[in-house]
N, C-alpha and C positions, 0 to 999 in steps of 0.2 A: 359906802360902796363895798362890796365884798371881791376881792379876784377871785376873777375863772378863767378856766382857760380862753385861749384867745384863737381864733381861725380867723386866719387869713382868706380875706374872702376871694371869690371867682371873680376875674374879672368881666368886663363884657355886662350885656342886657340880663336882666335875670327874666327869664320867659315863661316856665314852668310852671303850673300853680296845684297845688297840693292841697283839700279838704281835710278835715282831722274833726273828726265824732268824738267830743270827750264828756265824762260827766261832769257837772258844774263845780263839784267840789275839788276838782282836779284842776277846771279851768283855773277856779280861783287862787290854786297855789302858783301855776305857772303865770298871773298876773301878776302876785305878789313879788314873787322872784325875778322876773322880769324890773319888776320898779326898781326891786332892791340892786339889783344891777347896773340900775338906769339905760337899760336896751327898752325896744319896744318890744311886744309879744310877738312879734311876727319873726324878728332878730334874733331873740332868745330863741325860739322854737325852733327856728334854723341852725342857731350854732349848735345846737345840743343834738339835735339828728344829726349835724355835718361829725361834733364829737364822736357820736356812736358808731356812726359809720366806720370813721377811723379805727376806732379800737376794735372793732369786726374785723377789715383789713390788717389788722397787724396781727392778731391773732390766726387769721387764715393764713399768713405766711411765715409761721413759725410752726417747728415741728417739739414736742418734749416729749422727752423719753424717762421713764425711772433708768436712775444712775445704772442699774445693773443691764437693762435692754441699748441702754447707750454704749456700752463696754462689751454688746456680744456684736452690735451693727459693725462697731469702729474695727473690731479684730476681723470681722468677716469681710469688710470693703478693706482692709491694710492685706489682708493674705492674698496668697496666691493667687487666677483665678484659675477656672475648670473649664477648658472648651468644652460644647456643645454644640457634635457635628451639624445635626439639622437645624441651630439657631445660626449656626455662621453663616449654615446654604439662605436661609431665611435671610437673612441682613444681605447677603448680597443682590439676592434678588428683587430688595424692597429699596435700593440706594437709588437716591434722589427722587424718593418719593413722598419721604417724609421731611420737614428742616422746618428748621428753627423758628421762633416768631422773632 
């Protein structure tokens, strides 16, 4: 058996059902790997889209900066700030229109 990662699965009914078009040469890798795993193909193919998924998600929630655009952001949110009379009229007028999720 080879490790891979592991997900935790959902719990609950699994309802949903997903069709997948591949060519057979493909099919026949993700058979393979599948065995060699000892998942079925249907297990396999789900944890590896649930993988992908994931690392999409952690990716959309990260921001990187080069070292030197990090070091002008951090200096400009640590300084001073600069009121801007019509954005304050603006915020006040807009209070409790917008909040939080």
């Amino acid at each position: 058996m080879f490790a891979i990662d592991t997900i935790t699965p959902t719990p609950g009914k699994m309802e949903a059902r997903k069709e997948v078009r591949m060519h057979r040469q493909d099919e026949a890798r993700i058979k393979a790997a599948a065995a060699a795993t000892g998942l079925q193909e249907a297990d396999f193919i789900r944890q590896a889209a649930i993988l992908r998924a994931q690392e999409v998600e952690q990716r959309m929630s990260m921001s990187i900066l080069p070292t030197e655009a990090f070091a002008a952001f951090k200096s400009a949110t640590q300084g001073a700030g600069t009121v801007v009379p019509g954005l304050a009229v603006a915020a006040k007028k807009s209070a409790g229109v917008l909040k939080d999720a």
